[in-house]
N, C-alpha and C positions, 0 to 999 in steps of 0.2 A: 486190544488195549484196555487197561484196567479202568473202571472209571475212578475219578478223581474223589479221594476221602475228603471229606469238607474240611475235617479236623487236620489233617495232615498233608501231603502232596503226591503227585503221579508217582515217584518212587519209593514212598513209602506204601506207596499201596502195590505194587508191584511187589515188593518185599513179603507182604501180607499174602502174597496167593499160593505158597509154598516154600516148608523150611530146608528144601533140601540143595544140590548145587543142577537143577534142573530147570523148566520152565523159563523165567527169564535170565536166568545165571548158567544156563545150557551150555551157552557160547559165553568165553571172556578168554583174560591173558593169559591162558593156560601153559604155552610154551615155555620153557625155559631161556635161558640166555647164552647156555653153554651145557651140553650134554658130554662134549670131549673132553675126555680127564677125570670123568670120573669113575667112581668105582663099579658101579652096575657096567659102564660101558668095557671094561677091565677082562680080559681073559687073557692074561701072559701068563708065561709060566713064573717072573719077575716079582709080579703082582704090585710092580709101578705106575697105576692107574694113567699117570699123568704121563707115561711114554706110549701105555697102549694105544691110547687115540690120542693124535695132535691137532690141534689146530691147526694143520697144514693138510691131514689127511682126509679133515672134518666133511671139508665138499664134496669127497670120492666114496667115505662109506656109509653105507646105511647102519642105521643106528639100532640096536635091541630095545630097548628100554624106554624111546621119549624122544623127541624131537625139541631144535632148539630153534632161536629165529630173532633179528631184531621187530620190535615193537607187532608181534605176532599174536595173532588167536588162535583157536581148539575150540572141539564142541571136549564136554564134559571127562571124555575117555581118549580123549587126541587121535582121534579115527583120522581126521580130517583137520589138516592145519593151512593156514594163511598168515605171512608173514612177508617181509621186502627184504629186497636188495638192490645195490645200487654201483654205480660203476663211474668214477669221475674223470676218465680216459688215460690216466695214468697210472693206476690201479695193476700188479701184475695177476691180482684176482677180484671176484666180483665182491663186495661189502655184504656178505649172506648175513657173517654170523659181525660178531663184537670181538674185537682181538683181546690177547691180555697173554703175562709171562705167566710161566708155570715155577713151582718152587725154585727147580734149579737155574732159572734164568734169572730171577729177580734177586735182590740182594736181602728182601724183606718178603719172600713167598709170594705166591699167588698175588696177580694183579690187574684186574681190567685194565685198560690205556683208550680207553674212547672216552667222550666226554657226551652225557645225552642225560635226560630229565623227564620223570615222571609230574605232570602237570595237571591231571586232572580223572577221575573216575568215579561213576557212583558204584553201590555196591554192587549193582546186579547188573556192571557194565553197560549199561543203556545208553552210556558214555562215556566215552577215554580219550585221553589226548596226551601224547609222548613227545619231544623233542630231543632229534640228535646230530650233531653239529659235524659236517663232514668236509675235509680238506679239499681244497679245491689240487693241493701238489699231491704224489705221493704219500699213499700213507707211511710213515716211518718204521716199519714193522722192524726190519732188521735193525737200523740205527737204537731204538726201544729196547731191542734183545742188547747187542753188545753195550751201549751204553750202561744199562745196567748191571749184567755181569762183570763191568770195570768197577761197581762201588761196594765197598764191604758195610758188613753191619753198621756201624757207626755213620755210614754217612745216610740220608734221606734217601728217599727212591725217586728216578727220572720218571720224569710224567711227559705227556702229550704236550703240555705247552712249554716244557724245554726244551721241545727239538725244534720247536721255532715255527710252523706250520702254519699256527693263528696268529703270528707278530703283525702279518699288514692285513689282517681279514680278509683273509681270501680262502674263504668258504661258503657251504651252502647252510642254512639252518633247514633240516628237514623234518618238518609236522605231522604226526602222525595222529589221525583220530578216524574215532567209529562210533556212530547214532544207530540204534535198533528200532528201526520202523515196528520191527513185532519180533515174540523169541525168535524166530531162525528166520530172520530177514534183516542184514545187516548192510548199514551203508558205512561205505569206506572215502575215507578224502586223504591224498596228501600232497600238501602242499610244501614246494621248494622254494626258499628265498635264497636269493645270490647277497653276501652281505660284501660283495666286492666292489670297486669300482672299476673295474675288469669283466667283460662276457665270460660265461664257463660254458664248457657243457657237463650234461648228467647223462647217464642213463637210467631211468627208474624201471625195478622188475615187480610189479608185483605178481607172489609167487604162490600157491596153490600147490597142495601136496598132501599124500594121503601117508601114515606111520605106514611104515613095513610091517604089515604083523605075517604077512604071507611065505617068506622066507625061511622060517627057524624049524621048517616041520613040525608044525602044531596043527594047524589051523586049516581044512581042508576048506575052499570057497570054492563054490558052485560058478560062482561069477567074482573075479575076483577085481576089485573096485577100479574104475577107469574116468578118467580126466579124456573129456571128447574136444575139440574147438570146432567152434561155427562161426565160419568166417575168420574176421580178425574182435570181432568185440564180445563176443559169448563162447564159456566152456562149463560145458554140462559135465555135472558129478556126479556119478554114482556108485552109494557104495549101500552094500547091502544091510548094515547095522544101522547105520544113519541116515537114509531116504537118500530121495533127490536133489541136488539143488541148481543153481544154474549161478557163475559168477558173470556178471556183466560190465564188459570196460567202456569208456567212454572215450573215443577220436582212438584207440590203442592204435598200433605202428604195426604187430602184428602178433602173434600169439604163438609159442615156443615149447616143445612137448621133450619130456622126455622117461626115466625112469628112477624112481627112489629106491633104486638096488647100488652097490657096491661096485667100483670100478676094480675088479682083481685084476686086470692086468696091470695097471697102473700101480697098483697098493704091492699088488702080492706077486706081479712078474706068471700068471697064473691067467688058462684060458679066460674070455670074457662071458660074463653068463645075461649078458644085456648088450645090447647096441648103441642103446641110447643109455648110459650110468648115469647115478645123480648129477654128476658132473658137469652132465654135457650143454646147461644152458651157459655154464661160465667159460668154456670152452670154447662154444658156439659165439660167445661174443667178446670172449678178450682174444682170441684166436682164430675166429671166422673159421673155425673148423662146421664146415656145415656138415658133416656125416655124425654128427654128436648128438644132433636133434633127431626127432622122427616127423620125414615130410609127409605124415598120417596122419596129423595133430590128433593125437591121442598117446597117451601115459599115465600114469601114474604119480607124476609132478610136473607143472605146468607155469609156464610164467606169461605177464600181461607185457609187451614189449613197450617201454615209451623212451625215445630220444629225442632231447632238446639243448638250445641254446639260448641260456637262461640270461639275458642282457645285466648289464652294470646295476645293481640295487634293484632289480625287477622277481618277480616272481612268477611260479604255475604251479595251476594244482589239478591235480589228476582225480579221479573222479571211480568210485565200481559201485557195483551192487552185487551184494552175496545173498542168496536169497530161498526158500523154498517153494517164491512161487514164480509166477512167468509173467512178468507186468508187461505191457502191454509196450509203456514208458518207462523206462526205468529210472529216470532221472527228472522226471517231473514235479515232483516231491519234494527232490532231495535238498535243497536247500531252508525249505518250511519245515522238514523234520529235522535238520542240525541244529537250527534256530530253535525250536521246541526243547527236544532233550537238553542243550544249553539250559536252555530257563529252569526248566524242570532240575537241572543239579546245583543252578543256583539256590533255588526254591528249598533241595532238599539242606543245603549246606545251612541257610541263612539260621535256620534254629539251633543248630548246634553251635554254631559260631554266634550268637548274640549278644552274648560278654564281651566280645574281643573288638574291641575299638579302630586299633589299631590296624592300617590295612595290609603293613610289612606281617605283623605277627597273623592276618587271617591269610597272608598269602605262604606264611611259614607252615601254618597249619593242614591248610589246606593241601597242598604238596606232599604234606606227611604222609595226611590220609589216602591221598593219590597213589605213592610209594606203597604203603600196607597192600591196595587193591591190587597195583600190576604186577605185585609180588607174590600174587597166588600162582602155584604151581601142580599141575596133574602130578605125581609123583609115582612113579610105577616102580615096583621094584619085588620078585617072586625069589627070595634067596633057596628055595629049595631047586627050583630048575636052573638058578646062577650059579648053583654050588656043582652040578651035577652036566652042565651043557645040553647044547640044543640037538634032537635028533640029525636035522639037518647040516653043522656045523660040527668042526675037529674035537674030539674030546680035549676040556682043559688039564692041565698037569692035575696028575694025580695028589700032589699036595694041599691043591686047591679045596677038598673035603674037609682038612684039617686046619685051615687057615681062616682068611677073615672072614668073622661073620657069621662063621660055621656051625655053630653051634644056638643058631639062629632060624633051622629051619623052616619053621611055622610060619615066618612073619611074609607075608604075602599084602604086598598095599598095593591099594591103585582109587585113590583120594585125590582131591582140589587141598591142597596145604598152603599154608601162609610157610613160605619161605623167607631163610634171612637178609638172604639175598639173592638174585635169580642169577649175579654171574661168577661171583666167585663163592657164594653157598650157595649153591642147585640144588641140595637136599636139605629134609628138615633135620632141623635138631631139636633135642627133646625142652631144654632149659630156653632157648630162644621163643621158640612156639610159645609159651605160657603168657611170658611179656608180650608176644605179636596180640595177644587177645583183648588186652585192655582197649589201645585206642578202636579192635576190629570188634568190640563190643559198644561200642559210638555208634555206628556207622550200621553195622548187621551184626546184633544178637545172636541169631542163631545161626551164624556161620561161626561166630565163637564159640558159642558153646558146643558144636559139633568138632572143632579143631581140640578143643579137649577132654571130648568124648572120645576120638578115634584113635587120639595117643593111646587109648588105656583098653582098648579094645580087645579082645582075644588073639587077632592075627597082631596083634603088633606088640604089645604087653608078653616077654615072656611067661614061657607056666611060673617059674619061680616068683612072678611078682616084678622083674626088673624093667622099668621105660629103658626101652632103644633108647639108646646118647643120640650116635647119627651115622650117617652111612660110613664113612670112615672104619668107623668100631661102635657095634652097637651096645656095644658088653659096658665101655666106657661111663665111668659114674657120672653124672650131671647133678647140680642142686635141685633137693627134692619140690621146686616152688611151683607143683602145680595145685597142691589144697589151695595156697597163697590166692592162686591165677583164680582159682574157680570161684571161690568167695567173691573176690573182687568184679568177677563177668555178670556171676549173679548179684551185687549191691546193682553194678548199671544198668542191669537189665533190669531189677525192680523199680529203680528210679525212672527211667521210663515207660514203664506199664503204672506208672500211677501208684505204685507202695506194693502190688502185686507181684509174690515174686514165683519164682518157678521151679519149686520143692520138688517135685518129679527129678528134673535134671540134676540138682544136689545130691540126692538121693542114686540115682543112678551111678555119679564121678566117684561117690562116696565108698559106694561096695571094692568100686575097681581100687580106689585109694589105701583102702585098707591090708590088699593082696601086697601094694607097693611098699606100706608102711612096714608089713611082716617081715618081707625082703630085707628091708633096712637095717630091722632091728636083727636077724638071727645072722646075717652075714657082717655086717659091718661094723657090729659092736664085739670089739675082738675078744673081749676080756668079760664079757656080759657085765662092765658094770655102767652102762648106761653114756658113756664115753665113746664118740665113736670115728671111725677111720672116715674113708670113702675114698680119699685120693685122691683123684683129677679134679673132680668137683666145677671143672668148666673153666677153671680160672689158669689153666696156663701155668707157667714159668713160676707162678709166685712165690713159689717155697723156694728153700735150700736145695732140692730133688727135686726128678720127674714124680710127682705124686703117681703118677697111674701105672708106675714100672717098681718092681722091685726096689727097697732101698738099697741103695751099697755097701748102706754099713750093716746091714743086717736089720731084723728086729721090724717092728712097727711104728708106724706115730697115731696117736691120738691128738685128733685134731679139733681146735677152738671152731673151727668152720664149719665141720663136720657135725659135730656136736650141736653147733649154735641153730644152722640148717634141721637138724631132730627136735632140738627144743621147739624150733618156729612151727614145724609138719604137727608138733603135739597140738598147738596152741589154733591152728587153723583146722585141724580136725575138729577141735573140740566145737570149736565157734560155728562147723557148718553141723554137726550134732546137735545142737543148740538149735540151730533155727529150725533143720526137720522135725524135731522133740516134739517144737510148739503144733504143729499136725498130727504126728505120730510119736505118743509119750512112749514108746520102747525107747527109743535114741536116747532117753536120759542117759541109761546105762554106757552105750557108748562117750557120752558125755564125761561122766563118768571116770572112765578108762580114762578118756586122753589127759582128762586133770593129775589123776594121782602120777599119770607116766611123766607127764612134764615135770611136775614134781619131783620124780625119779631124778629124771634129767639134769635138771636146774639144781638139784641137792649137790649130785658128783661134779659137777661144773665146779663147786666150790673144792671138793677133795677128792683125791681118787685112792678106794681104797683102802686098806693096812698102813700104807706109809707115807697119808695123807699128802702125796703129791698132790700138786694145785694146778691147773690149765691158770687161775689167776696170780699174776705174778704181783706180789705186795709192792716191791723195790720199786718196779714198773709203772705200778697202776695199770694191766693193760692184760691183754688174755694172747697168751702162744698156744704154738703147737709143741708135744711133748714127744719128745724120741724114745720109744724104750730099746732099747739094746739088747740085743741074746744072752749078754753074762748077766743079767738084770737089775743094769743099771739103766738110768731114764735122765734127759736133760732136755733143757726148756727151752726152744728154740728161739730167741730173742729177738724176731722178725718183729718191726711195729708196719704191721699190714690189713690188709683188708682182713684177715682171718680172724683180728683180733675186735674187727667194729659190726661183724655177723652177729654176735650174740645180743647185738640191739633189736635185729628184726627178730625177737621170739619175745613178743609181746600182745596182751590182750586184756582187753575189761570187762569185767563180768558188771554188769548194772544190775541194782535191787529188782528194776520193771522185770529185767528177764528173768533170775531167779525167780522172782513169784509165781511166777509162769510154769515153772520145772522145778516143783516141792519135790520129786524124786530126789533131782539131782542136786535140790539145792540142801536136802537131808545129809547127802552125802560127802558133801562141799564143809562143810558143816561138822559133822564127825571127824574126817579126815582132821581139818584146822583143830577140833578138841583133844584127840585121842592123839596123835601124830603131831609134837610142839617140835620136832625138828625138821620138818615138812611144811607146818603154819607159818614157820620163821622165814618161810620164801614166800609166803602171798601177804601183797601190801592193802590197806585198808584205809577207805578215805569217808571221812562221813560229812555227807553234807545235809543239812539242815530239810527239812522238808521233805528229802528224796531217800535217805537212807542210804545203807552201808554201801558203798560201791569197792570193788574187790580187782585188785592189779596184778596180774601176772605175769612176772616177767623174771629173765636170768637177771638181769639190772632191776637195780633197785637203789635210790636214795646213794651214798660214797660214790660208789661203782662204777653208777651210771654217772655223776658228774664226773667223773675221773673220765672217762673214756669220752664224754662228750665236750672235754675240755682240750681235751690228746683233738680229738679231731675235728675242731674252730678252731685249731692253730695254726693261722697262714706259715709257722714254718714248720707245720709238720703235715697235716694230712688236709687244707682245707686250702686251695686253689682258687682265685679269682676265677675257675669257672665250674668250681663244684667238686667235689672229694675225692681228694688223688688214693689209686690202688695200693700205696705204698707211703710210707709219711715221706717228709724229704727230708728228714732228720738222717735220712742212710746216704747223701746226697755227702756229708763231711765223715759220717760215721757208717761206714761199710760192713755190714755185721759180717764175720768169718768164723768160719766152721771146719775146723780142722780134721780130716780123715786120712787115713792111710797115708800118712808123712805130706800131706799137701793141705791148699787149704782152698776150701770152695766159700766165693765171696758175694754178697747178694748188695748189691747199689741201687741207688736210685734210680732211675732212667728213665724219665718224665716220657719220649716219648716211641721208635719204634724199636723190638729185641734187638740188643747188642750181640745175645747170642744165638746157636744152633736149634735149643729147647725148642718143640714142636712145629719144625721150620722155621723158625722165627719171623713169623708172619703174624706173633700177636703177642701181646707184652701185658702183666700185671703188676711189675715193680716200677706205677709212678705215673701210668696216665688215666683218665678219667674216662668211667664209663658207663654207661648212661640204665643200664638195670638196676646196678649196685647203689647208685644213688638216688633211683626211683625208691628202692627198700629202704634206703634211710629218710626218705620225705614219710616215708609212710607208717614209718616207727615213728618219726615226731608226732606225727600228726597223732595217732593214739597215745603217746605219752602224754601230749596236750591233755585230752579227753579229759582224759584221766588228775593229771595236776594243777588244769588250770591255768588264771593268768596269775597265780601269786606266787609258782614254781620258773624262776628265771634263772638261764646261763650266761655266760658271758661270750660273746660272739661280734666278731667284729663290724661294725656301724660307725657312722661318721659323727652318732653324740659319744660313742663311747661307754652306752649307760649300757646293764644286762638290760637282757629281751625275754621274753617267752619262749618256750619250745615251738607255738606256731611262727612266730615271728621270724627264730631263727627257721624254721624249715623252709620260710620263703626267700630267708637272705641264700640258703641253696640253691630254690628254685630262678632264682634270679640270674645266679653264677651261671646256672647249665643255660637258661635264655640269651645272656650275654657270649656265649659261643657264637649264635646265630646275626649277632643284628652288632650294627657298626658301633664301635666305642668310638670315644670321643677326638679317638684322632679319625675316626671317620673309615676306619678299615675291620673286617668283619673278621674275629680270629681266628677260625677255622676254616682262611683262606690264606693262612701264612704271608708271603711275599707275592704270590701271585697276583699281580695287576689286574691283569683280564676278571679274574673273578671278583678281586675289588672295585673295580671303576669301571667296568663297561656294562652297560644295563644292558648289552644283549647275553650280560652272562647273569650279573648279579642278582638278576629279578626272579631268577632260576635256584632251585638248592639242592642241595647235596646233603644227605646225612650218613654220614663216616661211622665208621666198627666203633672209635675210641678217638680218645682228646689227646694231647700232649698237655701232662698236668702243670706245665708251667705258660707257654704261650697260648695253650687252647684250638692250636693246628690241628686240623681233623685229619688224623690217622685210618690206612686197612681200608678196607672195603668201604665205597663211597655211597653205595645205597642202599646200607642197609639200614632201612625203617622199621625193620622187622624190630627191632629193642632201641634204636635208636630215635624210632615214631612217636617213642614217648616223648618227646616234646611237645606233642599235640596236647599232652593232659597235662603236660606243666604251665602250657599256655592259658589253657581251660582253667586250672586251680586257679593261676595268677587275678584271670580276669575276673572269675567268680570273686574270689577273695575281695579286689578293688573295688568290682560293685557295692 
């Protein structure tokens, strides 16, 4: 155990003993939530990820790629996993994994349908704690499927507590947590409450299991790893990469062997090549098939037996130890070490939360941070042997080399990622990752700054320069905002090192950033005039078109977004140039570069070209996307969207203190503004008394900027009681339409889930709120601030009425996006819609959920329910708020 830093607490000094995912981060929630459906697990000839593996077949095959598990851990490489299952005697299978529909079943894409809660973890896991809420009747699986396959687009999606299941409580609340007596000595507790006034019974498994790596014909083991029991309360592990260990049960019923291979007779109608398949412990006890287990206790997956009859409102909790060594007692301890690490994460939280008063908003936050941690994920994924098949296994379809991914071969990962969400995103994605780093830059600095170090890596970065989007399609464009991410990781990570920052790592993100930048500029700028395409850009549905598909009408667009996104990559290049300058004056030059390219940029924003076409539209006030056409004609696409409030985030202030600093670059700064007066006429100049010339750079400026800052404070257009809708609602009575090939394609408002098919329609950017986009625009105030002051005021809506400030207003947003979370004043929280249960009952409400996206009129939390991976940003909007109040 580390000893205790005087200045700091146990887990920051643990923190301190090593920056890598080793040591005491060895062991955490490494598992996934779901491996079946996706695309690594995928070898059809269909190449429909989501028919290859099903959730039905999940228990029977062994998995290539990664292992998934409720509230589960991994050592570092997932040799070796631990995770539960649970069995409520009515069950027609055992509760291994978390259910959820797949696109074609749901009406609105992919969809968890459990209900359970991320509650507590520090960074290096020393402690975690999960809650997940399990029916005492039937689970509803089937009712779940058809239920929603009856509802189209337009209507909502059926959830877990519309089939009625939690109406009289009659469930179990089941606690999941884990204290690290030392790195690889882990104690395990969980506890079951009956919330009935009804006896139930349970069965609890906890379950032990090594990845299959042994199968695929790769990997020749001498000894190939084995799960032994001794007696009913200990089973020895060993596997030969990861030592020994011994897990130990406390009162267990009995202990249940069998193997993490494939049931082909079952799956594939095909001989059995195991006796015992993964199978066989659900087998062995929803069907008393006892030939399923092996009466050898020994395998290669192994479960802890415990059955009980858990009285009216009563409770039990179960007790192990996973451990590398062989205590004497193994439970002697164990409640003065829960106790301990307890304190200890209180201890570590107490400083970071010091501002926050309030104990709803430290219990919001905290939660966040919880989310971000059990959201890390082992991520394994080798597309040159995925493209190509495994010795041991059927060669995939020959098309398979030319299909997805394919052109991808290099990228070989097997990384701890911050995932967006571990059930319905199980793989990273590149734009999400950047945001995951801020609030995971609070908590553990150098697991941030490694998460966007590894993006940009050699295996994962292709040669050309391009970040992987995400497993889906790695080719896929995403918003460039990892300079944004990286600056940002490094301000907090300087702020906590005391004004010290960490120029190496700048310096490092920086080289790889510039490989990414070239990319950008030589592909995507169709026309090389500084204008530029990308496409998908992460946002979905937003346009008239699939941005990431061919247009239909031919021709290209030139997009406000696209562009706006380049300008911002200029403006954040430059900025992290600038600070390694001040150690190594080479980087002025770089500095340099990125000015006059913004420059570039920020000039053709204003006209494109010979025929002075505008991305700014005068009539408007507002910035589109521009279609050019094959016979070469171009027209302006009159979306008022997200596309056209991007060109706020490409802003930056150059202050006199830093020029001084950088006479190379501030010579250059200098010339440019004298020799170049159609270039100077974009950089803004404020002088203040004492301090000297301070210098604004940005696509907005002065008209522009209020114009567009005025379009979106307009509660009836893009500013929402809970923060800046994707789409204004001005399209809500006025439907823009775009007529092609004798029809006509119509884009509405639709505050909250896709009406239509666009990318399964499992994610909507015409009109609900979402929680990146509007990080970017707190954080464009906040530097326009800087920069204008408190004598530069908008008009934004307040209950005097009077204008505000640019900080003022950025916190009347931050407030909207807080107001999601915490009950207004009719006392109901609105990102619980109708739902009772999570309104008024505090065995739900004291609990939170953070959803993909908002519904930009009521504030219903939409998509995917945990993802804190972009939506954890609340944890810093909390932070700003309370800073600010103090």
């Amino acid at each position: 155990m580390p000893e205790r830093d005087p200045e700091n607490n146990a887990e920051k000094a643990r923190l301190q003993l090593r920056t890598d995912n080793k040591g005491w981060k060895k062991w955490g929630p490494y598992l996934t939530e779901r491996q079946w459906g996706t695309v690594r697990e995928d070898y059809s000839q269909s190449g429909y990820a989501w028919g290859s593996t099903t959730h039905d077949m999940a228990r029977s095959k062994a998995y290539r790629w990664g292992e998934e598990g409720i509230g589960g851990i991994s050592d570092n490489k997932q040799h070796i996993c631990l995770a539960f299952a649970f069995w409520n005697h009515k069950d027609h299978i055992l509760k291994e994994r978390f259910f959820g529909l797949t696109p074609s079943e749901s009406n609105h894409g992919e969809d968890v349908k459990e209900i359970y809660y991320y509650q507590d973890s520090t960074p290096t896991h020393s402690y975690q704690k999960m809650l997940y809420k399990y029916p005492h009747a039937a689970f509803p699986y089937e009712k779940l499927i058809q239920e929603s396959k009856k509802r189209s687009r337009q209507e909502p999606e059926y959830e877990l507590l519309d089939t009625g299941v939690f109406d009289k409580d009659e469930y179990f609340d089941i606690t999941i947590e884990y204290a690290k007596a030392d790195e690889q000595d882990i104690l395990i507790k969980v506890t079951v409450e009956n919330r009935s006034k009804l006896a139930a019974p349970i069965t609890v498994l906890p379950t032990i299991w090594f990845r299959n790596t042994w199968s695929w014909g790769y990997e020749n083991y001498k000894h190939k790893p084995t799960l032994i029991g001794v007696e009913k309360s200990h089973i020895e592990v060993n596997h030969q990469l990861v030592g020994h260990f011994n897990l130990y049960a406390e009162k267990a019923k009995d202990l249940l062997f069998c193997d993490n291979k494939t049931n082909f007779e079952k799956l594939y109608k095909s001989p059995a090549q195991s006796s015992y398949a993964k199978d066989g412990i659900n087998d062995y006890i929803i069907s008393q098939k006892r030939t399923s287990i092996n009466p050898d206790a020994i395998g290669t997956k192994a479960s802890v037996h415990y059955d009980d009859f858990i009285p009216a409102f009563g409770k039990k909790e179960y007790r192990l130890r996973f451990t590398n060594t062989k205590p004497l007692y193994p439970f002697e301890d164990f409640d003065d070490l829960f106790k301990q690490r307890i304190k200890e994460a209180d201890e570590f939280y107490a400083p970071l939360q010091k501002g926050v008063k309030d104990e709803k908003l430290k219990s919001i936050q905290r939660q966040a941070y919880a989310g971000m941690l059990w959201t890390k994920q082992w991520y394994y994924y080798n597309v040159f042997e995925w493209l190509k098949g495994d010795p041991s296994t059927p060669r995939p379809d020959a098309n398979r080399k030319e299909g997805r991914n394919s052109s991808w071969k290099h990228m070989y990962t097997s990384n701890i990622l911050s995932m967006p969400d571990k059930w319905e995103y199980p793989w990273f994605a590149a734009w999400d990752l950047a945001f995951h780093t801020l609030p995971l830059a609070r908590l553990d600095p150098d697991f941030a700054k490694r998460q966007l170090s590894v993006i940009l890596r050699e295996y994962y970065m292709h040669p050309n320069g391009q970040i992987p989007a995400y497993e889906w399609s790695f080719s896929d464009v995403n918003p460039p905002v990892h300079a944004w991410a990286t600056w940002k990781v490094y301000q907090i990570d300087k702020e906590a090192n005391g004004g010290i920052g960490d120029t190496i790592f700048l310096e490092r993100i920086f080289h790889k950033l510039l490989l990414n930048f070239t990319w950008w500029v030589n592909l995507k700028d169709k026309n090389g005039n500084n204008i530029f395409g990308g496409g998908f850009l992460g946002m979905d549905n937003i346009g008239v078109f699939d941005r990431s598909a061919d247009l239909p009408t031919g021709g290209h667009l030139e997009q406000a977004d696209g562009t706006g996104w380049m300008a911002m990559y200029c403006l954040n290049m430059l900025r992290i140039a600038c600070e390694i300058a001040l150690k190594n004056p080479v980087y002025q030059d770089m500095a340099s570069k990125f000015f006059e390219h913004f420059l570039q940029i920020s000039g053709a924003m204003q006209s494109l070209g010979d025929n002075k076409l505008n991305l700014w539209d005068e009539e408007d006030q507002f910035y589109y996307d521009m279609l050019h056409k094959e016979n070469g004609d171009a027209e302006s696409l009159k979306i008022r969207s997200m596309v056209g409030l991007i060109p706020l985030f490409a802003v930056e202030v150059l202050t006199p203190e830093l020029l001084e600093k950088l006479p190379i670059f501030k010579r250059r700064v200098e010339w440019v503004l004298k020799n170049r007066p159609d270039l100077a006429s974009l950089v803004s100049s404020w002088y203040n008394p004492g301090k000297g010339e301070t210098r604004l750079l940005s696509t907005l400026r002065g008209h522009r900027m209020k114009m567009i800052l005025k379009r979106m404070f307009d509660e009836k257009e893009f500013l929402s009681d809970y923060g800046v809708r994707s789409l204004s609602k001005y399209h809500k009575e006025h439907p823009y339409k775009f007529k092609h090939d004798g029809g006509i394609i119509q884009v509405n408002y639709t505050p909250a889930e896709a009406t239509g098919d666009m990318f399964g329609g499992n994610s909507n950017w015409r009109g609900p709120i979402w929680f990146p986009m509007n990080y970017l625009i707190l954080d464009s105030l906040e530097k326009f601030h800087s920069y204008y002051g408190k004598d530069f005021k908008v008009e934004f809506p307040t209950n005097s009425g009077e204008l505000v400030t640019l900080q003022k207003a950025a916190e009347g947003v931050a407030e909207r996006l807080l107001a999601l979370f915490v009950p207004a004043s009719n006392k109901k929280i609105p990102m619980y819609g109708e739902y009772k249960k999570f309104q008024e009952d505090s065995l739900f409400n004291k609990n939170h959920l953070f959803f993909e996206y908002f519904d930009g009129d009521s504030g219903k939390g939409l998509g995917a329910n945990h993802q804190t991976g972009w939506t954890g940003l609340i944890s810093e909007i909390i932070r700003h708020l309370n800073e600010v109040a103090e």
